[in-house]
N, C-alpha and C positions, 0 to 999 in steps of 0.2 A: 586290245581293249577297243570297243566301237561305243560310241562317243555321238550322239548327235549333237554337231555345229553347235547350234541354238542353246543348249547348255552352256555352254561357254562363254556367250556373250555377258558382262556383267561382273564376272566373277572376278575377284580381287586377287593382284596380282604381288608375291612377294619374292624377296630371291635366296638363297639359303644360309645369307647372314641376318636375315631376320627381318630386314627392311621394306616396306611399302614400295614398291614401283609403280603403281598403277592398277585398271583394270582392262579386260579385254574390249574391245570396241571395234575389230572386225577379226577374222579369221581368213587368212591368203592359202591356199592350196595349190599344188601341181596337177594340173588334169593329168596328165599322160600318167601320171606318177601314184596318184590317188593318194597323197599322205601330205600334212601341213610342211610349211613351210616360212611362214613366217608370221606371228603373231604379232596385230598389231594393237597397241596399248594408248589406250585414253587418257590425257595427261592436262591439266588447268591447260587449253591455250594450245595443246599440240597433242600429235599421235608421232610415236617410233614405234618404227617397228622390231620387233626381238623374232632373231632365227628358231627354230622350232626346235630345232638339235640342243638349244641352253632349256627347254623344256625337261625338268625333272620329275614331276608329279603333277597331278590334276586330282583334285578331290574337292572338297566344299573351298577349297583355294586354288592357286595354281601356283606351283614355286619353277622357279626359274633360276638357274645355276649364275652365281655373281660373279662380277667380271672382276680377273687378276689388278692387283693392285702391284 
């Protein structure tokens, strides 16, 4: 799938037990690599960053796989 960056920024971010985490507010890439690497999410007060790899879908959302409990 090829993706321009700039689509992404904004887009609300959930994880796939259904919860709000956030939205995207920058995007980190590998040059050497050409392929994301860590998306970082805009938060009241703070940015974390989420590894690319918990990336599951990207569509008019972005779901990101939830962490083991």
């Amino acid at each position: 799938m090829v993706m321009r960056l700039s689509k992404l920024y904004g887009k609300q971010i959930y994880n796939t037990r259904g919860y709000y985490v956030g939205y995207v507010d920058e995007v980190l890439i590998e040059i050497d690599r050409g392929r994301g690497k860590v998306v970082a999410l805009g938060l009241p007060g703070e940015k974390v960053g989420v590894p690319y790899d918990r990336v599951t879908a990207i569509g008019d959302i972005i779901l990101v796989k939830a962490k083991e409990e």
